[in-house]
KOLZA-597202 format. One line per field, with one value per residue (C-alpha): residue number from 0; x, y, z negated. Coordinates in pm, whole numbers, plus 50000, padded with zeros to 5 digits. Last residue first. Layout:
N
n	[NUM,...] $
px	[X,...] $
py	[Y,...] $
pz	[Z,...] $
//
This chain:
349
n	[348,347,346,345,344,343,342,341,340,339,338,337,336,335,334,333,332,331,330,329,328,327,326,325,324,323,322,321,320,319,318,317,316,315,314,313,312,311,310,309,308,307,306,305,304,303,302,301,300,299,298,297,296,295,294,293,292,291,290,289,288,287,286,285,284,283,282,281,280,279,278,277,276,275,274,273,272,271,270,269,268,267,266,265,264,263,262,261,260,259,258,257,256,255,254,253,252,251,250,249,248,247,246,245,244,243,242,241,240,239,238,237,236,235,234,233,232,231,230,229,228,227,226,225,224,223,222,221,220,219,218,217,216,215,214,213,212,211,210,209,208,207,206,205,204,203,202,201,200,199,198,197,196,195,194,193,192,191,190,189,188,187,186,185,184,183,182,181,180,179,178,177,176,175,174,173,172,171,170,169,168,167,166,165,164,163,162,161,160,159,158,157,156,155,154,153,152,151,150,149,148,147,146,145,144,143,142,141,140,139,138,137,136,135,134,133,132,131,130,129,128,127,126,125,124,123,122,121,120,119,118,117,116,115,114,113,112,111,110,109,108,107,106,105,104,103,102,101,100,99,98,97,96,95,94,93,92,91,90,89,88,87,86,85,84,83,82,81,80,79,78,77,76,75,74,73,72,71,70,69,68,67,66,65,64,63,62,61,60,59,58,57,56,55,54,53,52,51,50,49,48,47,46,45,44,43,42,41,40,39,38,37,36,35,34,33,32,31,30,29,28,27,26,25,24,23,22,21,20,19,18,17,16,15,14,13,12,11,10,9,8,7,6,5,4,3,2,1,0] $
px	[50169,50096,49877,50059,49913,49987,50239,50118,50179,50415,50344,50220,50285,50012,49734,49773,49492,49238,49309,49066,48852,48983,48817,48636,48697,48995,49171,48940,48920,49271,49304,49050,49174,49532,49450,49220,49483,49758,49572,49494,49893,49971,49730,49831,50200,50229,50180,49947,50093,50183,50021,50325,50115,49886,50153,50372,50036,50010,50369,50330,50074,50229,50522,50290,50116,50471,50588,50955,51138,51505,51681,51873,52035,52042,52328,52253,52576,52518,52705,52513,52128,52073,51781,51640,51505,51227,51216,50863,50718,50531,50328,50454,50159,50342,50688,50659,50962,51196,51403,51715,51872,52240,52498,52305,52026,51686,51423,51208,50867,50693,50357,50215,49950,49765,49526,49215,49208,49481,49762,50090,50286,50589,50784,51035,51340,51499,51517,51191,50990,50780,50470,50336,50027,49874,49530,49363,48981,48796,48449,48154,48265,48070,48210,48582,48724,49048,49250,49539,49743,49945,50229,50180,50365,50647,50683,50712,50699,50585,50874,51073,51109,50858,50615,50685,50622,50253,50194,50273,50052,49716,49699,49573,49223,49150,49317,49194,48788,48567,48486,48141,47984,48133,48153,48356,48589,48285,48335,47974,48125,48359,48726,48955,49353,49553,49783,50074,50299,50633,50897,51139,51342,51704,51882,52264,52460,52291,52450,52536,52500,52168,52064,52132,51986,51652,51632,51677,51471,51209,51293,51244,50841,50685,50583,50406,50123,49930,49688,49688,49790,49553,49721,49496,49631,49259,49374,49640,49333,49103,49375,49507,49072,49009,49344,49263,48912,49035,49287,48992,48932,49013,49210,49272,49389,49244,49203,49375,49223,49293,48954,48855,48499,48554,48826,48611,48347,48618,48736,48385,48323,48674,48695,48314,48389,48701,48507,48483,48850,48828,49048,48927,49121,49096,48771,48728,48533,48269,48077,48273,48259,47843,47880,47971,47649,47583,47874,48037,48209,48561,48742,48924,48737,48408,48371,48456,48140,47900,48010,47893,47617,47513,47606,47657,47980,48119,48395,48486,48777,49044,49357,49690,50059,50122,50028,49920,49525,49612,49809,49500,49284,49444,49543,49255,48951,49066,49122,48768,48589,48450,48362,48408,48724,48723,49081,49246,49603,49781,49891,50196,50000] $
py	[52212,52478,52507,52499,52551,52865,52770,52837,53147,53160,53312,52991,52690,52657,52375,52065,52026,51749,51448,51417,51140,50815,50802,50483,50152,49965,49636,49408,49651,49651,49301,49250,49549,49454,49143,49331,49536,49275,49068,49379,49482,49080,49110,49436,49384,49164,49335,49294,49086,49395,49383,49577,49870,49824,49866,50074,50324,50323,50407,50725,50786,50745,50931,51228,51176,51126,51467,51505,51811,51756,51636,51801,51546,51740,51570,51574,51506,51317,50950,50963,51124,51122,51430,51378,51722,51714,51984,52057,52114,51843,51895,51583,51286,51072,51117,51485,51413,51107,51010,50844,50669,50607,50306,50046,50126,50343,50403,50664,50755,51087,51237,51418,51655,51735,51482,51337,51115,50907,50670,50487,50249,50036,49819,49575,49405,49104,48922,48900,49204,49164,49457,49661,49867,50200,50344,50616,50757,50448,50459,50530,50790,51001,50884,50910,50633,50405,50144,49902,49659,49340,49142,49164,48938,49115,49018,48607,48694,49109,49275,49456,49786,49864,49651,49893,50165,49976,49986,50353,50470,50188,50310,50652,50586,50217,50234,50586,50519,50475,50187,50345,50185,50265,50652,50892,50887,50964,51308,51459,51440,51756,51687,51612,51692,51446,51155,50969,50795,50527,50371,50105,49943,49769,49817,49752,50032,50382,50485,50115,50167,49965,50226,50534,50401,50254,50661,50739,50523,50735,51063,50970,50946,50664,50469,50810,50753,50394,50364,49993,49871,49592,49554,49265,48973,48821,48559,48763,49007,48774,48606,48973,49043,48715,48715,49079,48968,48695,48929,49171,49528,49531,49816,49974,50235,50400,50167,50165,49898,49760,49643,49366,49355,49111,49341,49618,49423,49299,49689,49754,49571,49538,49955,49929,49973,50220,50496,50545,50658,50420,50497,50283,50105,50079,50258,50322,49953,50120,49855,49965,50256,50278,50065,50395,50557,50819,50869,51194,51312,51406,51770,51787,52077,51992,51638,51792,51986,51743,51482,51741,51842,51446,51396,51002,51025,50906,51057,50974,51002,51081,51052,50871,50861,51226,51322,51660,51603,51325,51447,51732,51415,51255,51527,51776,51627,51274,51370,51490,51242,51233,50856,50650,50796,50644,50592,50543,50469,50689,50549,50346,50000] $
pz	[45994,45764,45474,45180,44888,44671,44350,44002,43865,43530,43214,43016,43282,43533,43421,43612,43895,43841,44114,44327,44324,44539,44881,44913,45116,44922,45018,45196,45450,45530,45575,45854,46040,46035,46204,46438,46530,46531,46787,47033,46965,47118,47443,47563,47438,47708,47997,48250,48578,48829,49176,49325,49433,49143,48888,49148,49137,48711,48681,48891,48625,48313,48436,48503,48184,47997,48133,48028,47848,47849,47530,47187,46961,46629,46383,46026,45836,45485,45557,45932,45983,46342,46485,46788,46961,47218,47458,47495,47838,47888,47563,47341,47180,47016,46932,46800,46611,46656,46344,46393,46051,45941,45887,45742,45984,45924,46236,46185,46377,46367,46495,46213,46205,45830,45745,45751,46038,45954,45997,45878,45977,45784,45971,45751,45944,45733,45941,46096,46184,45869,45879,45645,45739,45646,45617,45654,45785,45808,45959,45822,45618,45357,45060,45221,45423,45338,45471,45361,45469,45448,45580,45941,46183,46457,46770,46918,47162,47181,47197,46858,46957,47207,46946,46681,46888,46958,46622,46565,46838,46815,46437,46582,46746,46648,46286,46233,46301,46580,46790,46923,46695,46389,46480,46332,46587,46842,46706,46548,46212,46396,46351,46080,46099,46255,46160,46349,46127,46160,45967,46109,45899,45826,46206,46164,46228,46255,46597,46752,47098,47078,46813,47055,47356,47206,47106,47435,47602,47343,47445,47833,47752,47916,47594,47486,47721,47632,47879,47891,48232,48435,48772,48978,49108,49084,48818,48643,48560,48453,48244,48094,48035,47811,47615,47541,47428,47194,47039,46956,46981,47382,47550,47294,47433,47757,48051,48402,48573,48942,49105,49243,49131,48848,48728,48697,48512,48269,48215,48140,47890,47748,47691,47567,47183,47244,47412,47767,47935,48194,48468,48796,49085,49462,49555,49901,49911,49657,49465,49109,49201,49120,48771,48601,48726,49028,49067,49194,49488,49541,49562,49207,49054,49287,49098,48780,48811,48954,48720,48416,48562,48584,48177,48120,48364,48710,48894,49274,49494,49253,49432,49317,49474,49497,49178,49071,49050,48874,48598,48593,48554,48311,47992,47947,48149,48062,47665,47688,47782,48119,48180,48479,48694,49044,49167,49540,49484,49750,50096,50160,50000] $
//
């Protein structure tokens, strides 16, 4: 295939409007030739934005022969719904993360999908970002010795109760939406066969929560190699990972979810010097992109991390809400020290 992937976008969330569909608007080696979405005005409107028509339904693309593959950015509780259908129609499948909430229907859509010789990539962005090859660079080359434990977080500040986060059945909650990110960095590092096995976990959601809104996971990355991630809803913005050696640690800032234009900075930690590591900026929805087309150009067997993160999700899932389910109460302030003020909160990222 010489010409550009030909893609029909069902759903117009707003991560696709922001981050997917500008990415491929600029590509040369994708077009969008249709969009599809619940609101009809809506459809219409992105639809003139990026010069293709829209659909009628989701299902509608899936008929079209001009339609080579589909984004699916729909929420996470019909991601293996309508990926499968795709698939069944012959179609390549780019699908927002998760892809599937349950080992057993990862395992389902990576056969259907190596069946038909059909691309099926996870829409994972961050793995295509140049800081990260870096990173592997520096502890393969021996920068912090002997790799002891990898530490990772991504956590956000709450949105609207009207956000499909918040939403059980819609797939909602931290684990699904933001434990997806460190757990599949730990998987970059480690592989997927045999990968690393959790050890335990824990999650959390306020009174008012349906969903959970925190939680953090340990995980045993055999010997002797402890992961540790962390996540939330409710939080001030993180987006860090660490990895700790005998000899050092790297820490990688902004490692999730980078503007194209930042400059990322990695900063090694050796016997008490901090060394900055500056890098070029890199656009991981470009590169995210230009990966999808060789996937389908090359008919690309689905990777395995798709199948293996889907199985440590719902693993981690099951054990973390056995653990605790309610917000604890707040702790009561300590009384200022006679004559002195006591300190403002901070409030900055």
């Amino acid at each position: 295939m010489s010409r550009p992937v030909r893609i029909a976008v069902l759903g117009a969330a707003e991560f696709a409007r922001r981050r997917m569909l500008p990415a491929f608007g600029a590509s040369p080696d994708v077009t969008v030739v249709a969009v599809a979405s619940r609101d009809p005005a809506r459809a219409a409107e992105l639809a003139r934005e990026y010069g293709c028509r829209a659909a009628a339904s989701y299902a509608e693309p899936l008929t079209d022969d001009d339609v080579d593959a589909v984004y699916l950015p729909l929420p996470a509780s019909m991601h293996a719904e309508w990926a499968g259908a795709a698939l069944r129609a012959g179609k390549h499948v780019l699908v927002e993360k998760p892809a599937a909430m349950s080992g057993a229907d990862a395992a389902e859509l990576c056969a259907l999908a190596r069946s038909r010789g059909l691309a099926l990539v996870e829409n994972v962005l961050f793995v295509h970002h140049s800081q990260h090859r870096a990173a592997m660079r520096y502890v393969a080359d021996g920068a912090i010795g002997r790799l002891q434990a990898f530490d990772a977080a991504f956590t956000v500040p709450r949105r609207p109760a009207s956000d499909i986060r918040y939403h059980p059945a819609l797939g909602g909650g931290a684990l699904w939406d933001l434990g997806v990110y460190p757990l599949r960095a730990a998987l970059d590092l480690l592989g997927s066969d045999p990968g690393p096995r959790l050890v335990g976990a824990t999650a959390r959601r306020g009174p008012s929560d349906a969903v959970d809104t925190a939680g953090t996971a340990l995980l045993d990355g055999g010997d002797g190699l402890a992961l540790q991630l962390g996540y939330g809803l409710d939080h001030t913005y993180r987006s860090t990972y660490t990895l700790w050696g005998s000899a050092g640690r790297l820490t990688v800032d902004r490692a999730f979810t980078p503007p194209a234009d930042h400059e990322p900075v990695l900063q090694l930690e050796r016997a008490g010097v901090l060394t900055r590591l500056p890098l070029p900026a890199d656009d991981q929805a470009g590169n995210a992109v230009t990966a999808f087309a060789h996937a389908v150009r090359t008919r690309a067997r689905p990777a395995p991390e798709i199948q293996r993160q889907a199985e440590l999700l719902e693993a981690i899932s099951l054990s973390g809400t056995a653990v605790h389910r309610t917000a604890r109460p707040a702790r009561p302030a300590r009384p200022a020290r006679s004559g002195r003020t006591p300190p403002a909160e901070h409030t900055g990222p």
